[in-house]
N, C-alpha and C positions, 0 to 999 in steps of 0.2 A: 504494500500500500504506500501508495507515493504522501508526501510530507501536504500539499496541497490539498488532499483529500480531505485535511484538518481544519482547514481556513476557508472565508468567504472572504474575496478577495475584493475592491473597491481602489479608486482613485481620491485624494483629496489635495485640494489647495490650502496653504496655513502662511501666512503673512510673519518675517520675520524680519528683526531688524540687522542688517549687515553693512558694513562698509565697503566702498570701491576702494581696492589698493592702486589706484592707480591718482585716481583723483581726490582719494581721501574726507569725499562724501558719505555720510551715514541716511539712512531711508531705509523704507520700510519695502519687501518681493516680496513676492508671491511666489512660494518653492511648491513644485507637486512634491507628492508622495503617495506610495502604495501602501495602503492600509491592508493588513492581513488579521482579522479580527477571528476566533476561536469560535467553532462551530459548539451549537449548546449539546448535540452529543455525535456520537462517534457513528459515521457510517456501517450498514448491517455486515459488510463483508468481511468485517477483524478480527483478528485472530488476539492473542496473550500478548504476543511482541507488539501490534499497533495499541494496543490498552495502555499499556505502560506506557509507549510514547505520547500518547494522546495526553493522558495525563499532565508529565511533565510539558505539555507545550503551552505556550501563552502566548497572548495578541500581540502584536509588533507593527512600525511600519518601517518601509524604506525608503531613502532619497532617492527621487528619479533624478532629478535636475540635481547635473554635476557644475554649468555653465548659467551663469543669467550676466544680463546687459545691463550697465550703468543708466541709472535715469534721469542723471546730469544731462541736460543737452549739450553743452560744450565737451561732454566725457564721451558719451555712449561708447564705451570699449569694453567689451565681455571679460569675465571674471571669474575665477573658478569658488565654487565656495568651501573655504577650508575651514572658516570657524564654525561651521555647524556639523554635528556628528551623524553620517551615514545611516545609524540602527538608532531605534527608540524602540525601547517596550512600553508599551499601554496598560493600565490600570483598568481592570476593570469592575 
């Protein structure tokens, strides 16, 4: 049983504040991310080994957008985003 069989997977946009290193403006993007949120129970086809894993799994999301563009207009020069971390787990 694949790891996705776990999760209801979704898109979200979440507004965060980051700086351009180039032009050292701060503002607010719009990062997506894939939200992978915990199914309420476990598909009929599992065996002992998916129970267990099931168990231990919990909701997470990931950074899609690796690249977003300055919204300085004298900047507009694309930026990697390094101060926000790739994996979040979700509370839920």
């Amino acid at each position: 049983m694949e790891e996705r069989e776990f999760f209801t997977e979704s898109t979200e946009q979440r507004t965060h504040n980051l700086t351009c290193p180039k032009c050292g403006q701060a503002a607010e993007y719009k990062v997506t991310w894939i939200v992978r949120r915990k199914r309420p129970s476990l598909p009929r086809h599992a065996d002992e080994r998916d129970r267990a894993r099931f168990a231990k799994a919990q909701s997470y999301m990931v950074r899609r957008d690796d690249k977003l563009s300055c919204v300085n207009v004298r900047c507009r020069k694309p930026f990697e985003i390094t101060g926000l971390q790739s994996l979040a787990f979700l509370q839920d």
